[in-house]
Structure formats: structure tokens, C-alpha cells
N, C-alpha and C positions, 0 to 999 in steps of 0.2 A: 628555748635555745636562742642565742642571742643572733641578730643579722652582720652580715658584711654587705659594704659598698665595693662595685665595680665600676668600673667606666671601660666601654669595649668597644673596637673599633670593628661596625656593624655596615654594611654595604655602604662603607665611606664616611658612616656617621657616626660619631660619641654618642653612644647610648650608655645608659645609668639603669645599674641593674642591683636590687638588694636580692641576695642571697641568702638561704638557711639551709642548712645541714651538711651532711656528709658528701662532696662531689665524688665519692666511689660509689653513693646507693644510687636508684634508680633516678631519675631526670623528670621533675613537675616542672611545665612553664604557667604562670598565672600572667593572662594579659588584659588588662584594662578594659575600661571604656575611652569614648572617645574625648572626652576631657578631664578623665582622670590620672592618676599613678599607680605605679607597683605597690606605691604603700599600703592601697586599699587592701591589698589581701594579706596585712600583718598576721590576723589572726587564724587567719587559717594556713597559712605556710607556717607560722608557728607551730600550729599544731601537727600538721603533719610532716616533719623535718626529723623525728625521729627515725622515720622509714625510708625518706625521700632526698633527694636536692631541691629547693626549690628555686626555683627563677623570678624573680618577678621586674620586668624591666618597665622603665619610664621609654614610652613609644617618643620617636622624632617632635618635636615641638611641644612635649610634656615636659612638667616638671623639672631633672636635672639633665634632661638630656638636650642633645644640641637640635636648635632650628632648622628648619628648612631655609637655606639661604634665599630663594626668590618665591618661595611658599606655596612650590610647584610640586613639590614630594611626599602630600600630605594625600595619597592615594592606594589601594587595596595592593595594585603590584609592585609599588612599594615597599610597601611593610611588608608583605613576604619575602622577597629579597632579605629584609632583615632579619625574617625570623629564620631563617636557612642560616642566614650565618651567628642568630646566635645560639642554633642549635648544637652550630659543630662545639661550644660548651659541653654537651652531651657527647662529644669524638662522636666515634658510628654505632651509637646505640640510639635504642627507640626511643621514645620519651612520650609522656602524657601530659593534655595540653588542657586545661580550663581557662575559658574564657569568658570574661559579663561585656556584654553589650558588641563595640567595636570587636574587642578582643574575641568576641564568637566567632564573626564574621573572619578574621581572618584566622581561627581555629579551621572555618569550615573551608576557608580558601586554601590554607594551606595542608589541610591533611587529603581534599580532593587534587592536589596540584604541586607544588613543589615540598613539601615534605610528603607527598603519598608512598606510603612504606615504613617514614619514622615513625609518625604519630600511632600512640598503637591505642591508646583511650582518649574520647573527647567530650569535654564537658560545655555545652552551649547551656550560658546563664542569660536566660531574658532576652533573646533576639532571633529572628529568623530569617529565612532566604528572604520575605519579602518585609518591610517597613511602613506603616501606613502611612499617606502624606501626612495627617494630622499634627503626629508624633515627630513626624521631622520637622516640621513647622515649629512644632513646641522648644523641639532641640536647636533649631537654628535660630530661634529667638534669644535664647539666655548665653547659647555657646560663641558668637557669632560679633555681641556687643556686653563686651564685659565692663561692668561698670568699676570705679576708681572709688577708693576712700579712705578717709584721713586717720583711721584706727581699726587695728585689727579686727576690733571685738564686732566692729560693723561688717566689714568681711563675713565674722563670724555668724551673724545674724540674716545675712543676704545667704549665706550656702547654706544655712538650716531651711530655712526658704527655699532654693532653687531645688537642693536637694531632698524636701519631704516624702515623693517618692523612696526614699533609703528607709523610711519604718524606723523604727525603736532600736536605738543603738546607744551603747555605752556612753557616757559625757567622755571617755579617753577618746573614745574611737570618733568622736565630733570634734575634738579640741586636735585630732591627730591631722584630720583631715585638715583642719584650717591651718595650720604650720606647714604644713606640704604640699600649701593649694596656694601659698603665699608668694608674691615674690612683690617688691618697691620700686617705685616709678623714681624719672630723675626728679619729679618734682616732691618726693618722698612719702606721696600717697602710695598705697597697697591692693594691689587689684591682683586676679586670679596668676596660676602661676601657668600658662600654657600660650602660645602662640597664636590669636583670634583665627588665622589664616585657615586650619585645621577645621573649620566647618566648611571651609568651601567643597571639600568630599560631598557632603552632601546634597549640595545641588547642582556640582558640573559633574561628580560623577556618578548618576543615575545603577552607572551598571552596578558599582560597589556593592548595593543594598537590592539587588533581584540576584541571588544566589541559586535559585531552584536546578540549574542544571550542576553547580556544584553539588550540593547537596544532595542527589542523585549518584553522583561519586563516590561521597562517601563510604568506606567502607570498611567502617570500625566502629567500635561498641559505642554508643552517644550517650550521653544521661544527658538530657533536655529538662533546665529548671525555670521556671514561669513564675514572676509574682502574682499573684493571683490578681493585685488589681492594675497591670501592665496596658498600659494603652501602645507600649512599643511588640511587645509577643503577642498577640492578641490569642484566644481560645481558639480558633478556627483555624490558624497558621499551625500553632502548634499541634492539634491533632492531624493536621494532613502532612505536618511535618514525617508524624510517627507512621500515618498512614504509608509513606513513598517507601518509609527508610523500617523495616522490622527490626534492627539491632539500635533504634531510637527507644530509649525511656524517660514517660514525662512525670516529671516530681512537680507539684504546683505549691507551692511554697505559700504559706497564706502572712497578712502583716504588711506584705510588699507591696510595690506597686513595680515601676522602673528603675530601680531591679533589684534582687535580693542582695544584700552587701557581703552575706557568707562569712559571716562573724558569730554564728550561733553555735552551739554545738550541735544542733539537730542536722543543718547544712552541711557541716564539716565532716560529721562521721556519715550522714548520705554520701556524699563524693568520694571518704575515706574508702566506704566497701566497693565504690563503684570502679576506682582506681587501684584496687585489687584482686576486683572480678580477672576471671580469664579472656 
């Protein structure tokens, strides 16, 4: 099924949202990572847009969505604020949330906190309450200082690179990413398409990424998926994950590392049954 472009005015800000399927079936939001886009979950809102709506928006300082004017709104009660309002997409029905990375985090923020009550299934891809410094180290390295260059194809070769954590994925789904990960300088070189500001989360806000008393909130059905070779979910988070939370299940996804891209069919129809459990 094919997608529509939205552009929605979300706690004050143009957010850019591709959509599939029917907005009378039930309500999927698919939400990013932290320097990603909606695009990423083409292939699986594809797939499942027969049964569903699906959402999948460019976060504040992503892709086509608008900036943070002074790069002060690139923080966790922020983006809930947004996801409240683009839930009301959904009017007052419930809706089922997956998210990789970022997008977990504020699945888990917001189903323990301002949408507790909408969210009625959640899907946490490769993140937990806590982050090890390492891995944010890793991630404020590459997210943080985005390099510039004079041809796409090298774009292209710097994000098969930064991105190798992503495992074995289609040449569409590499060549998709670099067209959506694009944007041009005045000087008409080409570097990533997101806002550098948007790691400062990371290290002025400490609290964003220790989640555990949210996640204690929680209180809806989880499917928790782990690349197997994840230095950001690590094994021990994830089983005391399932430990706090019994309506937690963990799917270890082997191939991976930071984070599964959910482009396989083995992925898609796990979440498939998970998002039609009761």
C-alpha cells in the first residue's frame, strides 16, 4: 500500500508524518531513533497497513520536520507533549506504539505518563531504562559531529559505516536511507539530514535515559526486542527488564547489533501477532 505525506501542527511544531493505511482501522505509531526518521519503518508499516493506520513521524530536528529554534526542545517532556498531540490522529481511541531506540524511550515515557491509558501495546526495539555510558559515548561521537561531503555516494559510504550495527539489509533499504538522511549545505556539500543540537539529550539530560521508575509504570503488554549483538540493550538490563515487568517479552533477534531495522519478515510478523495479542 502506498504512503501519504502529512505535515501536523504538534505542541507548536511542524512535524512530518508518513502514513499507511486505512485511518478508520486501529492506530500504530512507529517512532525512531534518535537520529533517525519515519522512513525507517517503510517496510514494516507497509506490511502491516492492511489491518492498521500507521504513523510514523519525523521527531523535532529530524528529517522533514521543523527545528528546534534555540535547540532547547530536543528533550524526553518534550517529545511527549508531541506525541499526546499526535495521538489525538487517533481521536480517543487507543493506539499501539513501537519504538527503536529513542523512540522506545519515549514509548516507555509515554505509555507510564501522558498517554497512560491510550497505549494499549508496546513494543521496545533495542533500549532500556538504563544506557551504558559507553554506548552513549559511541552515540555522541558520530551523532554530535556530523561530517560534510561533496557527493552523495560518500554520504553513502560514511552511513554503511556508522550504521553497520543495522546487519544485512536490502540495497533499497540502504539507498532509502541515504535519500532521507540527506539534506545540502549553502556551500552545496551534503551531510546528514537532522539538527546536530539533538544529542545534547544525551548529556545535559542524564534523567532522559534512567527510566526504571517509569518502567515500573508500565502497564501493558511489552514485546522487548534486543539485537543480540547490542552494546546499547545490553543482556542484563534486558532480563531485569522482564524481571520488574511480567507482561514484558524478550525476542533476541540474532544479525543485529544497535538495533534491529524491522525490515524482515520474521520481525514484522513477531510484532504482527504481538499487536494482536489481547
Amino acid at each position: 500500500m502506498a504512503s501519504r505525506s502529512h505535515y501536523l501542527n504538534c505542541a507548536g511544531f511542524e512535524i512530518h508524518v508518513t502514513a499507511w493505511g486505512d485511518p478508520g482501522k486501529p492506530t500504530v505509531v512507529f517512532w525512531h531513533g534518535l537520529a533517525r526518521t519515519g522512513r525507517d519503518f517503510d517496510e514494516a508499516a507497509s506490511a502491516l497497513s492492511d489491518d492498521y493506520y500507521c504513523l510514523c513521524p519525523d521527531l523535532i530536528g529530524r528529517g522533514l520536520s521543523q527545528w528546534s529554534p534555540e535547540g532547547g526542545d530536543y528533550h524526553l517532556e518534550r517529545y511527549g507533549e508531541i506525541a499526546v498531540a499526535l495521538a489525538g490522529e487517533a481521536g480517543g481511541r487507543t493506539l499501539r506504539w513501537v519504538g527503536t531506540s529513542l523512540g522506545g524511550l519515549i514509548g516507555i515515557h509515554a505509555a507510564a505518563g501522558p498517554l497512560r491509558g491510550r497505549i494499549s501495546h508496546l513494543v521496545v526495539n533495542d533500549v532500556g531504562p538504563s544506557v551504558p555510558e559507553a554506548a552513549l559515548d559511541r552515540i555522541v561521537g558520530y551523532v554530535g559531529n556530523p561530517p560534510a561531503f561533496d557527493r552523495v555516494s560518500e554520504l553513502a559510504a560514511y552511513l554503511h559505516t556508522v550504521y553497520a550495527p543495522f546487519g544485512d539489509n536490502s540495497e533499497a533499504f540502504w539507498r532509502r536511507m541515504v535519500e532521507t538522511s540527506c539534506r545540502r549545505l549553502p556551500d552545496g556539500r551534503v551531510t546528514v539530514h537532522y539538527d546536530p543540537a539533538i544529542v545534547s539529550q544525551l548529556s545535559a539530560r542524564p534523567q532522559d535515559h534512567d527510566l526504571w521508575d517509569r518502567w515500573a509504570a508500565v502497564d501493558v503488554p511489552v514485546l522487548l526486542l534486543r539485537g543480540a549483538g547490542s552494546d546499547v540493550l545490553l543482556a542484563e538490563v534486558a532480563a531485569e527488564m522482564t524481571a520488574r515487568n511480567p507482561r514484558c517479552r524478550l525476542v533476541e533477534v540474532d544479525g543485529y547489533g544497535h538495533a534491529p531495522t524491522l525490515t524482515r519478515e520474521r520481525e514484522i510478523e513477531t510484532i504482527r501477532d504481538f499487536l494482536a495479542s489481547p
